[in-house]
C-alpha positions as CSV (number, residue, x, y, z in Angstrom):
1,X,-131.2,72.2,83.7
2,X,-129.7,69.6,81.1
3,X,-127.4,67.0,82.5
4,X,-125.3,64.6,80.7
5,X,-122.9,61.8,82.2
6,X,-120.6,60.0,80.2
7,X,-123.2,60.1,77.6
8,X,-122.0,57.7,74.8
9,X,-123.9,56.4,71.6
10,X,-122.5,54.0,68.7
11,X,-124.1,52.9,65.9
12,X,-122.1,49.0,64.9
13,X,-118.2,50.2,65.0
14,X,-119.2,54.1,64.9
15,X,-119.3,56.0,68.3
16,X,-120.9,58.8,67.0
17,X,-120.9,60.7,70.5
18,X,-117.7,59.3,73.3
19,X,-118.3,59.7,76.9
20,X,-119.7,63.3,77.2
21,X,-120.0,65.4,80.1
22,X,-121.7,68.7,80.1
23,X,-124.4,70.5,82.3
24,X,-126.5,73.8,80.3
25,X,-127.6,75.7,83.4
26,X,-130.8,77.6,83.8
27,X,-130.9,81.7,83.3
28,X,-128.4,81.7,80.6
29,X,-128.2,81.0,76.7
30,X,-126.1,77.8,76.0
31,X,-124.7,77.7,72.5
32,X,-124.0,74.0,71.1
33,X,-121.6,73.9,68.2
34,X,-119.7,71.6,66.4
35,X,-118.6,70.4,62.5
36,X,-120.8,68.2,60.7
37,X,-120.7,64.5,62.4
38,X,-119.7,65.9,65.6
39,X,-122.4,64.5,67.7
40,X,-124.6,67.4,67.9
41,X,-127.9,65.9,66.6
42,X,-127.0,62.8,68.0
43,X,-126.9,64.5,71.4
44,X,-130.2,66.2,71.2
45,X,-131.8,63.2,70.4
46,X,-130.8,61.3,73.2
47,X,-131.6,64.5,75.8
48,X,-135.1,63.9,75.0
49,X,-135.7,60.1,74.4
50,X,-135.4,60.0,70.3
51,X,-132.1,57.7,70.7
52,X,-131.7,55.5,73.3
53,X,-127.6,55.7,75.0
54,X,-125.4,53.3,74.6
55,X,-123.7,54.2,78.1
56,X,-124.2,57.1,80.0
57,X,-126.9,59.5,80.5
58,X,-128.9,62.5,80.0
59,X,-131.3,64.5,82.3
60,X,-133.6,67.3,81.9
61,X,-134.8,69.1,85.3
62,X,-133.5,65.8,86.9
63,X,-135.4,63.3,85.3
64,X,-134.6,61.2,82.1
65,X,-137.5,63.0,79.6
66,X,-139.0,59.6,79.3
67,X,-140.0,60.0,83.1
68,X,-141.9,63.4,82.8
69,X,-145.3,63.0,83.2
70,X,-145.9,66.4,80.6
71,X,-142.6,66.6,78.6
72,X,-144.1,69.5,76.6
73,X,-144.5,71.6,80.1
74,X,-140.5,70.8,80.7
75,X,-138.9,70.6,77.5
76,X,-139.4,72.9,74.4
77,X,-138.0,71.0,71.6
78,X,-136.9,72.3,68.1
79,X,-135.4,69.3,66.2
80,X,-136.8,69.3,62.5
81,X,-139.1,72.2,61.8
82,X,-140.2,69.9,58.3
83,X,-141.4,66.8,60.3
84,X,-145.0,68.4,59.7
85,X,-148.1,66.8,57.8
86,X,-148.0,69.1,55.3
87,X,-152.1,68.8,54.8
88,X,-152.4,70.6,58.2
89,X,-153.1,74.5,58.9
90,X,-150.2,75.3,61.0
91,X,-152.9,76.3,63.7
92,X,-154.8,72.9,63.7
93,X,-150.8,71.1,63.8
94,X,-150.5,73.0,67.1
95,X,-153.8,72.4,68.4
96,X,-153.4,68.7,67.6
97,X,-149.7,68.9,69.7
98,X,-151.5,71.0,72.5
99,X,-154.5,67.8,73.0
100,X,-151.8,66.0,74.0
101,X,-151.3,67.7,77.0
102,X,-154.2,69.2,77.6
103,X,-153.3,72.3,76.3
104,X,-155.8,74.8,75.7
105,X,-156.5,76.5,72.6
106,X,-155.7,80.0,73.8
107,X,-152.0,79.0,74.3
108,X,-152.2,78.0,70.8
109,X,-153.7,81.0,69.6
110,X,-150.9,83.1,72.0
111,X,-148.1,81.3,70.2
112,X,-149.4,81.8,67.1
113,X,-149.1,85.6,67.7
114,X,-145.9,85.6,69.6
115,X,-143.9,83.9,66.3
116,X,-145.3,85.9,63.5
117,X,-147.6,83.3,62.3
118,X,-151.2,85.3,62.6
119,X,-151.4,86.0,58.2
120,X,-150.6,82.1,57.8
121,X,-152.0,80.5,60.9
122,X,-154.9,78.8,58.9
123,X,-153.0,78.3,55.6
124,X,-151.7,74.2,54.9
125,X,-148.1,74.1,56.1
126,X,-147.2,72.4,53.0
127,X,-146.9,75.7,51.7
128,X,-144.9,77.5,54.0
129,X,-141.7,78.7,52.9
130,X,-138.6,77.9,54.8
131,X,-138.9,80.5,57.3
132,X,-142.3,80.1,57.9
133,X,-141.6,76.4,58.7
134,X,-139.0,77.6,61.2
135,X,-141.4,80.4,63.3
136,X,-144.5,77.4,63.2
137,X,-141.4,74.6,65.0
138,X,-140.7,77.6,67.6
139,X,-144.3,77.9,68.4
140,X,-144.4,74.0,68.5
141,X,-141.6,74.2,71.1
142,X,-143.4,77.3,73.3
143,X,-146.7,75.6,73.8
144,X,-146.2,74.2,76.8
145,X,-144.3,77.1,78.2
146,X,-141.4,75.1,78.9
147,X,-138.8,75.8,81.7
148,X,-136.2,74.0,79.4
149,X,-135.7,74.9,75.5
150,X,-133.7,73.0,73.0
151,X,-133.7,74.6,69.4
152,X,-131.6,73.2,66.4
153,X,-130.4,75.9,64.0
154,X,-133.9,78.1,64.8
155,X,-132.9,80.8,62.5
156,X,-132.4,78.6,59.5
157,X,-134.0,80.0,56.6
158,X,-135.3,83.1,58.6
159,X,-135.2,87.0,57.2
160,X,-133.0,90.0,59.0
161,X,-136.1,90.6,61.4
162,X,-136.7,86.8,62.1
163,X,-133.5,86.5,62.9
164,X,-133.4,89.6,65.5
165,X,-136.6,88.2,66.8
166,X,-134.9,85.0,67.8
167,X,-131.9,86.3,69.4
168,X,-134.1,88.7,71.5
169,X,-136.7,86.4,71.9
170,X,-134.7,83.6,73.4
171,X,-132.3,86.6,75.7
172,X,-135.6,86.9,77.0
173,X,-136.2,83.4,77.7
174,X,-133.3,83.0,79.8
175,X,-133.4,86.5,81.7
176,X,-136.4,84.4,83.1
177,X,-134.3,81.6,84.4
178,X,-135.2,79.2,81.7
179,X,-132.8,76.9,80.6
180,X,-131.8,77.5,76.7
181,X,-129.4,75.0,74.6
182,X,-129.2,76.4,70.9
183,X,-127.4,75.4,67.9
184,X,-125.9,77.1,64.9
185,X,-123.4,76.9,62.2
186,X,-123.8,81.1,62.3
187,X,-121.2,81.8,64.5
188,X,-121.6,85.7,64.5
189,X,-125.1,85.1,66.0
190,X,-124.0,82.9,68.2
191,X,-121.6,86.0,69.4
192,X,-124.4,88.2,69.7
193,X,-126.7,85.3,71.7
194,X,-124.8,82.8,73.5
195,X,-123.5,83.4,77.1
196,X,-121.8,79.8,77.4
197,X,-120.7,77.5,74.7
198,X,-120.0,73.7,74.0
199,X,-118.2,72.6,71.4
200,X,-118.3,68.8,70.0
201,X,-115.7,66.9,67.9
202,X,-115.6,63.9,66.7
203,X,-118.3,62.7,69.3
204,X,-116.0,64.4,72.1
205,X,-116.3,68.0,74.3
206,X,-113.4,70.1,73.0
207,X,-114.8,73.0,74.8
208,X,-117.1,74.2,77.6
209,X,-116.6,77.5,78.4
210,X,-118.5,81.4,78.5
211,X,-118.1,82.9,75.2
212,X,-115.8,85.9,76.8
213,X,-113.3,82.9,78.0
214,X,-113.8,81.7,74.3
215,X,-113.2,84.8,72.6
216,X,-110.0,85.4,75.1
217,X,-108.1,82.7,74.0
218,X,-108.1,84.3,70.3
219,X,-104.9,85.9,69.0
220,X,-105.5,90.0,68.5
221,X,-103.9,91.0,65.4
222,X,-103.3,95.0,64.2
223,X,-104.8,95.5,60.8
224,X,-102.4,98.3,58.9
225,X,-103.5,100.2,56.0
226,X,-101.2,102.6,53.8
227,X,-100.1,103.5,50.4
228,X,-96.7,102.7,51.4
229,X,-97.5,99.3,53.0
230,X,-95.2,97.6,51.4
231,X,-92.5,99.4,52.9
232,X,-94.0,99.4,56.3
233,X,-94.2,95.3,55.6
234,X,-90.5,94.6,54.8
235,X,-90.2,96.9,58.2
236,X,-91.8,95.0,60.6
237,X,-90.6,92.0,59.6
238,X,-89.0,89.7,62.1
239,X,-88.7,86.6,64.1
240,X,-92.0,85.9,65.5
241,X,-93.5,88.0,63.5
242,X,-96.6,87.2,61.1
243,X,-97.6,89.8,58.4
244,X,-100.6,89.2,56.1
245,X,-101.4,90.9,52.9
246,X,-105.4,91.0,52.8
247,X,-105.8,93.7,50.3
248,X,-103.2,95.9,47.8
249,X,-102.7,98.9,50.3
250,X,-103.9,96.6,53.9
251,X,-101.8,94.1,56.2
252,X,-102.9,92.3,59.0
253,X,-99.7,92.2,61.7
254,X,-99.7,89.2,64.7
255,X,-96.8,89.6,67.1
256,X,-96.2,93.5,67.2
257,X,-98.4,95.9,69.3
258,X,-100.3,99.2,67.2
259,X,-98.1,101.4,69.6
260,X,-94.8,99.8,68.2
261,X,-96.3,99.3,64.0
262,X,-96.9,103.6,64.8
263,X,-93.6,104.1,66.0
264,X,-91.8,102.2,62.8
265,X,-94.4,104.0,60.0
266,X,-93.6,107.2,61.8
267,X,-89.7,106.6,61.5
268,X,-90.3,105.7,57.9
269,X,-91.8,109.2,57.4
270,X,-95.1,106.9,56.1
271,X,-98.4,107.8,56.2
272,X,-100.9,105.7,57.9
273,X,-104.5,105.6,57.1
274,X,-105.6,102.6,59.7
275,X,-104.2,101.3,62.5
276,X,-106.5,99.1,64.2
277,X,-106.0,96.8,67.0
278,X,-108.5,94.2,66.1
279,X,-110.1,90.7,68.9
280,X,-110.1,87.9,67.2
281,X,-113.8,86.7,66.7
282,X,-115.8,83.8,67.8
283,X,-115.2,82.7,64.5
284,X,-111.7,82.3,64.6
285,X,-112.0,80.2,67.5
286,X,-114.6,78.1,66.4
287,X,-111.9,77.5,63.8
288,X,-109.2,76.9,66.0
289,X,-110.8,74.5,68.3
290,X,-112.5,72.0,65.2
291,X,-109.3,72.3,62.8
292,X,-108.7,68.7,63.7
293,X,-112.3,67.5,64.1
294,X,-113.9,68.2,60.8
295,X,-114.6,64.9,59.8
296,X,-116.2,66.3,56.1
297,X,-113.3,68.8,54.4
298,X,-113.9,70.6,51.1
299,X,-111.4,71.9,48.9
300,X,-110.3,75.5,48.0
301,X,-109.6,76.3,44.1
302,X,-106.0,77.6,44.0
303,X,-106.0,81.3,44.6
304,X,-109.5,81.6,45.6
305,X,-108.3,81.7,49.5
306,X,-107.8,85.0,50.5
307,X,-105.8,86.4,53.6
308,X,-103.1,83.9,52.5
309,X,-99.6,85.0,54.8
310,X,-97.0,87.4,52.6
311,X,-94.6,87.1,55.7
312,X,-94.1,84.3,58.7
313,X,-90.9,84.8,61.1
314,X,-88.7,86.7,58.2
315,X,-88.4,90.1,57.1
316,X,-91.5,90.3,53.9
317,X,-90.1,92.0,50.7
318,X,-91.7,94.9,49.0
319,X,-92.8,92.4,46.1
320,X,-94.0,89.6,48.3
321,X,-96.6,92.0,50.2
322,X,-97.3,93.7,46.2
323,X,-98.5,90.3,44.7
């Protein structure tokens, strides 16, 4: 288990992490998310000893890491897959980790097999490509067969079946009761692997909940598709009411129920070729929640945005929804 109390770091006049409070529990998948210059890395770095708090502080399995005796046999850490000397074999840079505990070198030859890394295990890392890199930091992180892992964008750079691997790999992990705290910028695999999340702004928690609690605060919107959208549009339109244009012949409808969109195309005498009741994604929370913690915004070319509204609170005009 991973324990922080009023966990606080600045740097001169920067708090780069405010008086954080969260606990990733054992036997479940803990997602850690958050903009860039939330806090994240920051955070990870202090759970196991790399920056010192300001205030505050941070536990693993009840003991500041600094106080574990084998810190490898507690805590599984995935920080920066490159911080490698690049003139090593990757099975002589985990052999050289595993000395440091006393590791032996079947361990190192098990973890070599469990990530992939058999074809390549003798090769100089320095050559690795980016995926390669990522599977030889996950076997750094196993060797000690942790209780607790902490993994920092593991599937960066990974293919379709790395990727896979990872999400089933670390399910695993916590079906044994381990402790797992992950963290992504990919929010759809963070759907598919996270049971809890935390969410950082600005230094601060603006949210610690289970993904389904997540996902249920989303707004549901019905996506309508016909060759007579337009009419349907100018239709439905009405106080409260939000209708987007996403495509020539498609509307997405927030505020009406499918059951009542049905009931209006069928009074129209219009044809409907989709009418789908759609959850909004973790994606669209995500989005929600950081909207006013992004502390690095980019900038959208004019009409490159798409799903841009046709119609908000007012009845949308054949025209409006055409364009």
């Amino acid at each position: 288990m991973i324990e922080a109390t009023s966990l606080t770091k600045r740097y001169g006049a920067k708090t780069a992490v405010d008086s954080v409070d969260f606990v990733v529990r054992p036997g479940q998948v803990t997602g850690f998310l958050g903009p860039n210059g939330a806090g994240k890395s920051t955070t990870m770095r202090m759970i196991v000893g790399l920056d010192r708090p300001t205030s505050g502080s941070v536990t693993v399995n009840g003991k500041r890491y600094a106080e574990h005796r084998s810190p490898l046999r507690e805590v599984g850490v995935l920080l920066d897959a490159k911080a490698v000397h690049t003139g090593r074999s990757a099975r002589n840079h985990l052999r050289a980790i595993a000395a440091t505990h006393g590791i032996p070198t079947a361990r190192v030859d098990e973890v070599i097999g469990l990530t992939g890394l058999q074809s390549v295990a003798r090769k100089r890392v320095g050559g690795f490509s980016l995926g390669m890199g990522q599977r030889l930091g996950i076997a750094a992180a196993l060797l000690g067969d942790p209780a607790t892992l902490i993994l920092d964008e593991p599937v960066n750079g990974l293919d379709p079946e790395g990727v896979l691997w990872v999400r089933g790999f670390v399910r695993q992990l916590a079906a044994e009761g381990r402790t797992v705290l992950l963290s992504s910028h990919l929010m759809s695999e963070m759907a598919l692997t996270a049971d809890h999340i935390i969410v950082l702004g600005k230094g601060r928690v603006i949210a610690n909940a289970s993904v389904s609690d997540i996902l249920g605060s989303t707004q549901t919107f019905v996506r309508v598709r016909s060759p007579r959208i337009a009419e349907v549009a100018q239709r439905l339109g009405q106080p409260d009411v939000t209708i987007t244009g996403t495509a020539a012949d498609v509307i997405e409808v927030r505020g009406l129920t499918a059951e009542v969109i049905g009931d209006t195309a069928l009074a129209l005498g219009v044809a409907l070729h989709e009418l789908t009741t759609v959850q909004g994604s973790l994606e669209d929370a995500y989005m929600s929640l950081t909207r006013d913690e992004v502390e690095y915004r980019t900038t959208v070319p004019a009409g490159a945005a798409a799903g841009v509204p046709v119609a908000t609170a007012s009845a949308a005009t054949a025209e409006e929804v055409a364009r």
